[in-house]
DSSP file (Angstrom, degrees, kcal/mol; ACC not computed):
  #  RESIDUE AA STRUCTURE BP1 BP2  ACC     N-H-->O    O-->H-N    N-H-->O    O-->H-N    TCO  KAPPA ALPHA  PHI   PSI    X-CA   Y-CA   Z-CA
    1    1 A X              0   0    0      0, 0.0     2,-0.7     0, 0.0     0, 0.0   0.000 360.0 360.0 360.0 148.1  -15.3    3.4   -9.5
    2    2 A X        -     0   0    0     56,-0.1    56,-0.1    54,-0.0    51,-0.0  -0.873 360.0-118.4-119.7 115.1  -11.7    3.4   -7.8
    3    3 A X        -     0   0    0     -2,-0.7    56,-2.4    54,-0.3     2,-0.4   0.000  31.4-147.3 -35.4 133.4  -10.8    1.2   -4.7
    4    4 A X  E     -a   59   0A   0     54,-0.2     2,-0.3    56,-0.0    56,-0.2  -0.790  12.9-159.0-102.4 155.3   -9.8    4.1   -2.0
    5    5 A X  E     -a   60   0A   0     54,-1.7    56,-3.0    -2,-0.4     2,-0.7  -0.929   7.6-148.7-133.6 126.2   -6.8    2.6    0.5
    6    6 A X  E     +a   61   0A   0     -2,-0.3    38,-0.5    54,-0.2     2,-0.2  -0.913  30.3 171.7 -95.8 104.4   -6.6    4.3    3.5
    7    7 A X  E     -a   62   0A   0     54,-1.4    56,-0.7    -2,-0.7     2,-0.3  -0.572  26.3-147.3-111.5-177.1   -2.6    4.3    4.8
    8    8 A X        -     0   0    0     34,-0.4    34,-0.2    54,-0.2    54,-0.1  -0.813  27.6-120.4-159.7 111.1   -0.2    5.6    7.4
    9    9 A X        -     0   0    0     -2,-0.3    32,-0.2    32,-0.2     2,-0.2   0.034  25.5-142.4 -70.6 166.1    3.0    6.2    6.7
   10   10 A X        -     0   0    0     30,-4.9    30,-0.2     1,-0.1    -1,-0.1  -0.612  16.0-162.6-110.4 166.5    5.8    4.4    8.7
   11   11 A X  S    S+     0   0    0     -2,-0.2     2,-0.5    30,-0.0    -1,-0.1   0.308  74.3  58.3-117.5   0.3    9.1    5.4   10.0
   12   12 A X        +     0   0    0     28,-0.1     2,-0.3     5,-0.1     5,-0.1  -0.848  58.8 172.1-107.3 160.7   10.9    1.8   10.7
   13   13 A X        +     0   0    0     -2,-0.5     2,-0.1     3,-0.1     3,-0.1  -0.979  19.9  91.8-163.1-163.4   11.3   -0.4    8.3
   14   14 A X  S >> S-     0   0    0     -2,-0.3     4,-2.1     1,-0.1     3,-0.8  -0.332  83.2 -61.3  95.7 141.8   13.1   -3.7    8.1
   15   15 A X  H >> S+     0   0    0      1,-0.4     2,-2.9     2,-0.2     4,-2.5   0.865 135.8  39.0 -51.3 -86.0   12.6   -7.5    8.6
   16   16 A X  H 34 S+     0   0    0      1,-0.3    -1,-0.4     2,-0.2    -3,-0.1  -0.353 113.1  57.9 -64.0  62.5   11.7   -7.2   12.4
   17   17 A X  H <> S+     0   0    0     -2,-2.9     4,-0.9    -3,-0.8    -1,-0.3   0.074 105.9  47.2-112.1 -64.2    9.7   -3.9   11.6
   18   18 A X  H <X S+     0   0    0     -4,-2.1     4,-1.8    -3,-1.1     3,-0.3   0.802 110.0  59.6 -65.3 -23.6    7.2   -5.8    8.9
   19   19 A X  H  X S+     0   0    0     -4,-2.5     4,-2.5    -5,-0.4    -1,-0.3   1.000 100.0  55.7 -74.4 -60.5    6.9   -8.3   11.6
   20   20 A X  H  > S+     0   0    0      2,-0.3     4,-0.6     1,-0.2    -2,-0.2   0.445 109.2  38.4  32.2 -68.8    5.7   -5.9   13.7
   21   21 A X  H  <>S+     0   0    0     -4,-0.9     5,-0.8    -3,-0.3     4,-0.5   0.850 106.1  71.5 -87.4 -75.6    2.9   -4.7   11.9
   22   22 A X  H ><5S+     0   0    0     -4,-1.8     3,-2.0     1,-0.2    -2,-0.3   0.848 101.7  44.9 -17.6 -71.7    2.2   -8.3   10.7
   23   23 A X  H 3<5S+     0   0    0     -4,-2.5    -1,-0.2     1,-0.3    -2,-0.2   0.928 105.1  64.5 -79.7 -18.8    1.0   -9.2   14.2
   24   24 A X  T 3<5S-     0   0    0     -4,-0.6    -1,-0.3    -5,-0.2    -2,-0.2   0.245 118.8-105.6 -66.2  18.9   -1.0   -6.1   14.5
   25   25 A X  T < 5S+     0   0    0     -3,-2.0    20,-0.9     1,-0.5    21,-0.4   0.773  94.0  89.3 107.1  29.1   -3.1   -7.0   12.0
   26   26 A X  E   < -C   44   0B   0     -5,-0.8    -1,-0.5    18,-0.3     2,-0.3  -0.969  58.9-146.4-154.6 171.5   -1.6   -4.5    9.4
   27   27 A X  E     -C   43   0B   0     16,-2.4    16,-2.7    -2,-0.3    58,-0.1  -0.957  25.2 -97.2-148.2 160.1    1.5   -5.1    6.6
   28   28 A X  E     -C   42   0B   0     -2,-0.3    58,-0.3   -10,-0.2     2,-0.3  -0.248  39.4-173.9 -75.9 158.1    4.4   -2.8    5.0
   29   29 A X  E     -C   41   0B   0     12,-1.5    12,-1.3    56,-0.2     2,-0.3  -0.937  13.4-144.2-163.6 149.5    3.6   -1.2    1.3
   30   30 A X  E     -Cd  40  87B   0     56,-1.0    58,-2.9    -2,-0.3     2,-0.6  -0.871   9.7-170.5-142.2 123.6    6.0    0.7   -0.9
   31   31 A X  E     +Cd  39  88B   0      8,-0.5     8,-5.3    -2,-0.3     2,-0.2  -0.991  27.2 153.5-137.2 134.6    4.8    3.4   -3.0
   32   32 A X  E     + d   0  89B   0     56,-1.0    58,-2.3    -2,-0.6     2,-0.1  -0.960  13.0 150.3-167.4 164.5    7.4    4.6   -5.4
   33   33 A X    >   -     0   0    0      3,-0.4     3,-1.9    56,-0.2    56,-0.0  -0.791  47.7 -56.7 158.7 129.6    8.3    6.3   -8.9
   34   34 A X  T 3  S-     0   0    0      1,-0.2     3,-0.1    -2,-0.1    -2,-0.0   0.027 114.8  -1.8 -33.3 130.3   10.6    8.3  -11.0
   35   35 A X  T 3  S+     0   0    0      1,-0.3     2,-0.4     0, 0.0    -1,-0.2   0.779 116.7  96.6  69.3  29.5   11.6   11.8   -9.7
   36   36 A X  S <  S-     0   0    0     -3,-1.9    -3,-0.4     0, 0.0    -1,-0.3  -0.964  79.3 -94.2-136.0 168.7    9.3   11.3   -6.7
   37   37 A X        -     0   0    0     -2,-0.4     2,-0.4    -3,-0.1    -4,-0.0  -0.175  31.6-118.4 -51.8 145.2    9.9   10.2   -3.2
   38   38 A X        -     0   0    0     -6,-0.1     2,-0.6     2,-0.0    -6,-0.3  -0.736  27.3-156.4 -86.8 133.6    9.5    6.7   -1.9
   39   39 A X  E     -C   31   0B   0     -8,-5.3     2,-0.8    -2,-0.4    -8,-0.5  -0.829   2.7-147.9-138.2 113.7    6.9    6.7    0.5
   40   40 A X  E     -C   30   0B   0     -2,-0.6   -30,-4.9   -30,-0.2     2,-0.4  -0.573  30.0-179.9 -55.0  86.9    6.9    3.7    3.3
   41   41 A X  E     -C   29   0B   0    -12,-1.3   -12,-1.5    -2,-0.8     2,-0.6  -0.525  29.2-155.7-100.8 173.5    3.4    2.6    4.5
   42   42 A X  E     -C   28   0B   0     -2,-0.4     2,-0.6   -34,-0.2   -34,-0.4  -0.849  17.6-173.1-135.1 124.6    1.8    0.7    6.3
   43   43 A X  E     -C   27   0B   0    -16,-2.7   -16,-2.4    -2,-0.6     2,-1.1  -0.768  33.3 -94.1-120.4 159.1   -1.8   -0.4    5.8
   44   44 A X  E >   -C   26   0B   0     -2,-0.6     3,-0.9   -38,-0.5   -18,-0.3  -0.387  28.2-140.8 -33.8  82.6   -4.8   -2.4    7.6
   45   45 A X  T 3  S+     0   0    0     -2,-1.1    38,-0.2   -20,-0.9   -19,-0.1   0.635  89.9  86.2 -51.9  -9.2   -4.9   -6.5    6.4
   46   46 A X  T 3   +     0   0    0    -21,-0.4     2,-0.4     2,-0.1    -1,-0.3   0.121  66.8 110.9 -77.3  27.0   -8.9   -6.2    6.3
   47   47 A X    <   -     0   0    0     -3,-0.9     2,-0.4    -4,-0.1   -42,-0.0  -0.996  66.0-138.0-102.1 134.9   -8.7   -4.9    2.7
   48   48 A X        +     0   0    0     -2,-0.4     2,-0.5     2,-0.0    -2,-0.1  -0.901  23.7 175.4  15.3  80.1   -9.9   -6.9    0.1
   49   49 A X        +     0   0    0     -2,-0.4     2,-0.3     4,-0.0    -2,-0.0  -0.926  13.2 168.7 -88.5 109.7   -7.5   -7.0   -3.4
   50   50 A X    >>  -     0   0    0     -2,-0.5     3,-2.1     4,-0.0     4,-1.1  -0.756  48.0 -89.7-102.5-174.4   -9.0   -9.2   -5.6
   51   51 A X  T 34 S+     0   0    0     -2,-0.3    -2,-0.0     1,-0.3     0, 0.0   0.775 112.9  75.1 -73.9 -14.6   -7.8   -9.4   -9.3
   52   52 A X  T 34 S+     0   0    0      1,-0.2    -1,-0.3     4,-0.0    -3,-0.0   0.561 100.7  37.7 -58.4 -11.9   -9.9   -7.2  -10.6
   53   53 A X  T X4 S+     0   0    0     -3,-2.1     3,-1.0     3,-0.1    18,-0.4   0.171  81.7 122.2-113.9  -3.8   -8.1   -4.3   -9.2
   54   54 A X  T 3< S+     0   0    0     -4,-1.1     3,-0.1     1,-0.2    18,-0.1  -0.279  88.9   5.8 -39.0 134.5   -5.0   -5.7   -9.8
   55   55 A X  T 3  S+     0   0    0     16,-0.7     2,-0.4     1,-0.1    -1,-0.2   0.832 106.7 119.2  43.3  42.8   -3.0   -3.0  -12.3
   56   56 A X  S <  S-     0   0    0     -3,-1.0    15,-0.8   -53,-0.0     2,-0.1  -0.730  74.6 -86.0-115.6 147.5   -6.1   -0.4  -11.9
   57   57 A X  E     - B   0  70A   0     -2,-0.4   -54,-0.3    13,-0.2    13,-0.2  -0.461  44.6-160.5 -55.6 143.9   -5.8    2.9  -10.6
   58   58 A X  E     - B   0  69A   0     11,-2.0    11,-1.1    -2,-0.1     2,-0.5  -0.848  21.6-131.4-148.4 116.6   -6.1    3.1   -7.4
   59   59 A X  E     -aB   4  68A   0    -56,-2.4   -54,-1.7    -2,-0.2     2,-0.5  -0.390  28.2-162.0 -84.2 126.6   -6.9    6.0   -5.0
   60   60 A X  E     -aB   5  67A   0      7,-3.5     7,-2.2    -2,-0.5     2,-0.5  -0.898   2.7-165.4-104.8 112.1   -4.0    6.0   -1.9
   61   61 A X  E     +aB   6  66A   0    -56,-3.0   -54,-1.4    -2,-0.5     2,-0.6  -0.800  21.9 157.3-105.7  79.4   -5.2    7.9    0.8
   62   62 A X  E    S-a    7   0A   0      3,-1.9     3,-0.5    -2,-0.5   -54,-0.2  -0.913  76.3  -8.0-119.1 115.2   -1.6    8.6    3.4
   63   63 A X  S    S-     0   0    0    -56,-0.7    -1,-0.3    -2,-0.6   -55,-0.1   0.972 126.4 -66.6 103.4  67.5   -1.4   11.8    6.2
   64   64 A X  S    S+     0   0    0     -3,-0.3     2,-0.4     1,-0.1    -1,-0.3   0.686 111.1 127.1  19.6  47.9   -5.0   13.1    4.3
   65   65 A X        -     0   0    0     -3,-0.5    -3,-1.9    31,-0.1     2,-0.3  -0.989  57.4-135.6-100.1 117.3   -2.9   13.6    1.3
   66   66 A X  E     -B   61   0A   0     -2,-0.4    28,-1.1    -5,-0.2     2,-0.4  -0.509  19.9-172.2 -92.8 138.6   -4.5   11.7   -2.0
   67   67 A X  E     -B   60   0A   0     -7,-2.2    -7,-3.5    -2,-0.3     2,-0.9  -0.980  22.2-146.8-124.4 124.8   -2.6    9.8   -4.3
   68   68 A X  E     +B   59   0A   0     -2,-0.4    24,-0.4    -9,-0.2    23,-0.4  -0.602  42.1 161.9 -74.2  68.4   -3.5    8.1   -7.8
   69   69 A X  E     -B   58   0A   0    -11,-1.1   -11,-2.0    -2,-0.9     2,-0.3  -0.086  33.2-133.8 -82.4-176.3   -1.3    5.0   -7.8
   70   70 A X  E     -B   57   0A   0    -13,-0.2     2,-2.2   -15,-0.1    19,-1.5  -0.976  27.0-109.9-145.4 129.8   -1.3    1.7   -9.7
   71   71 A X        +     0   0    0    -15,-0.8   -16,-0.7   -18,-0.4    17,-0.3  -0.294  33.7 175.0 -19.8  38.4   -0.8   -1.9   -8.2
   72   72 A X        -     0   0    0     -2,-2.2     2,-0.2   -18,-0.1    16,-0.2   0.691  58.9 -17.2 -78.8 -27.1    2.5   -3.3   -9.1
   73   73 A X  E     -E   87   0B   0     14,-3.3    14,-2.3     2,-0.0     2,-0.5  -0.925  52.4-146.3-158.6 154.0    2.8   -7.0   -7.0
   74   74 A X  E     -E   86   0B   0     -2,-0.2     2,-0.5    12,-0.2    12,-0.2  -0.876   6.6-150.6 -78.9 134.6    1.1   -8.4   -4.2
   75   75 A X  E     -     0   0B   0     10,-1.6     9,-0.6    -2,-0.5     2,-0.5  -0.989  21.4-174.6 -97.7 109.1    2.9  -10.8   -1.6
   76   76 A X  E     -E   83   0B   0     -2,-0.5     7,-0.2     7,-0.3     5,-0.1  -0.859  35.3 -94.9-105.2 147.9    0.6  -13.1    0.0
   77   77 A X        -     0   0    0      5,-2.1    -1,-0.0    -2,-0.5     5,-0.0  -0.303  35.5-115.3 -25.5 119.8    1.2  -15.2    2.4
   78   78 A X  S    S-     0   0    0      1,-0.2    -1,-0.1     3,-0.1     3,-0.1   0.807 106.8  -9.3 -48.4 -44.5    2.4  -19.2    1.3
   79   79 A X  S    S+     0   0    0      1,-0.1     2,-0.4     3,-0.0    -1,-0.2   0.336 117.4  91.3-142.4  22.8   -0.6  -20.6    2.8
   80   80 A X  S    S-     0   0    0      2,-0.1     2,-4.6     0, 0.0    -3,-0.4  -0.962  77.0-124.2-111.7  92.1   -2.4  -18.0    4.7
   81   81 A X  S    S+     0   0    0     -2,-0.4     2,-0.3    -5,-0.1    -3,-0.1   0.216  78.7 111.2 -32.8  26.9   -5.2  -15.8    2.9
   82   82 A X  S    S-     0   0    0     -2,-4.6    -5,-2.1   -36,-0.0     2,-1.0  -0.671  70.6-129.8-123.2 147.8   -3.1  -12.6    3.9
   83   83 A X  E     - E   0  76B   0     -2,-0.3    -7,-0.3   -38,-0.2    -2,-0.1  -0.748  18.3-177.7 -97.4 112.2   -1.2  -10.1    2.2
   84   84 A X  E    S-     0   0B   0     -2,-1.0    -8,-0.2    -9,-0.6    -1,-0.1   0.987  70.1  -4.6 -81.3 -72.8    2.4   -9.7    4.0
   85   85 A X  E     -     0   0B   0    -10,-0.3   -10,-1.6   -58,-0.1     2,-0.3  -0.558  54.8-158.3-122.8 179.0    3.5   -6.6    1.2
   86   86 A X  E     - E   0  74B   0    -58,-0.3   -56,-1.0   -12,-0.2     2,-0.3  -0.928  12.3-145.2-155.1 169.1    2.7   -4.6   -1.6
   87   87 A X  E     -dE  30  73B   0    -14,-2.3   -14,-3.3    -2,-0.3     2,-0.2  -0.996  19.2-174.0-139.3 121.4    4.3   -2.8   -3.9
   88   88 A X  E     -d   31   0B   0    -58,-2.9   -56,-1.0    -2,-0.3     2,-0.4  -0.907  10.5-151.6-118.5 133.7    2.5    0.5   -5.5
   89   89 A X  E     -d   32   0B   0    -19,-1.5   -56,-0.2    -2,-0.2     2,-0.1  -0.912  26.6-125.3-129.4 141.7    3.7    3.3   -8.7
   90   90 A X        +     0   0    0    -58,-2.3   -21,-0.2    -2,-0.4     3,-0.1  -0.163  30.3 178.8 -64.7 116.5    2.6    6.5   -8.4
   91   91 A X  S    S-     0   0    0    -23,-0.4     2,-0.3     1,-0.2   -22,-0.2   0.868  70.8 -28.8 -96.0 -25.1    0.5    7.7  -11.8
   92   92 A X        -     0   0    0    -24,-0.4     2,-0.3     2,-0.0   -24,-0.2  -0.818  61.6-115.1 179.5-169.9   -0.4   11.3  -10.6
   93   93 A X        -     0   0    0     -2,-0.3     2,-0.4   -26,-0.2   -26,-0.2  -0.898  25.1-132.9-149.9 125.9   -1.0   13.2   -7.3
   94   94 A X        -     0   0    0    -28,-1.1   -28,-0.2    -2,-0.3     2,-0.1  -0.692  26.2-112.0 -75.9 160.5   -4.3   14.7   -6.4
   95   95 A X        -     0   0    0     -2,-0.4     2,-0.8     1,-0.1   -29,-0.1  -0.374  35.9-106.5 -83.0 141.8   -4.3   17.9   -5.3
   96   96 A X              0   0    0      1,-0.1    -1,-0.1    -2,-0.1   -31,-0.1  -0.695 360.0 360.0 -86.4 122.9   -5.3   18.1   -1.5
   97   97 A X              0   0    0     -2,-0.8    -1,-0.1     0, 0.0    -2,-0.0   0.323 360.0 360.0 -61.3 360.0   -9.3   19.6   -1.4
């Protein structure tokens, strides 16, 4: 089974942007890959990565367009269970149903 992420892409981005987000209770994520678009999002901090989907497919859900990505880093937080970024690389595109 493949972790769904439900996002929404962002249009600022930048230090005081990610802060931003950060106290509303969501954090910036980067979905990039060759010969495709970079695509800025922004997702919910009540999701739950543990290592077991680390470097998995992963289905990336942004603007009801689906995406098959793969993990590439987490940023947590120094002493705060939270993830402040992530970093995502695009393996394929589903088609939108």
């Amino acid at each position: 089974m493949m972790l769904t992420i439900h996002a929404v892409q962002r249009n600022k981005t930048g230090k005081s942007a990610s802060r931003a987000l950060r106290v509303n209770n969501k954090f910036p994520a980067i979905v990039y890959g060759i010969k495709k678009p970079t695509l800025h999002i922004e997702i919910d901090d009540k999701i739950i990565i543990n290592s077991k989907f680390y470097k998995k497919k992963v289905k990336l859900i942004v603007c009801s367009k689906k995406y098959v990505v793969t993990i590439k880093e987490i940023h947590y937080h120094p002493f705060k269970p939270k993830i402040i970024h992530m970093d995502f690389i695009y393996t394929n595109q589903i088609k939108q149903q």
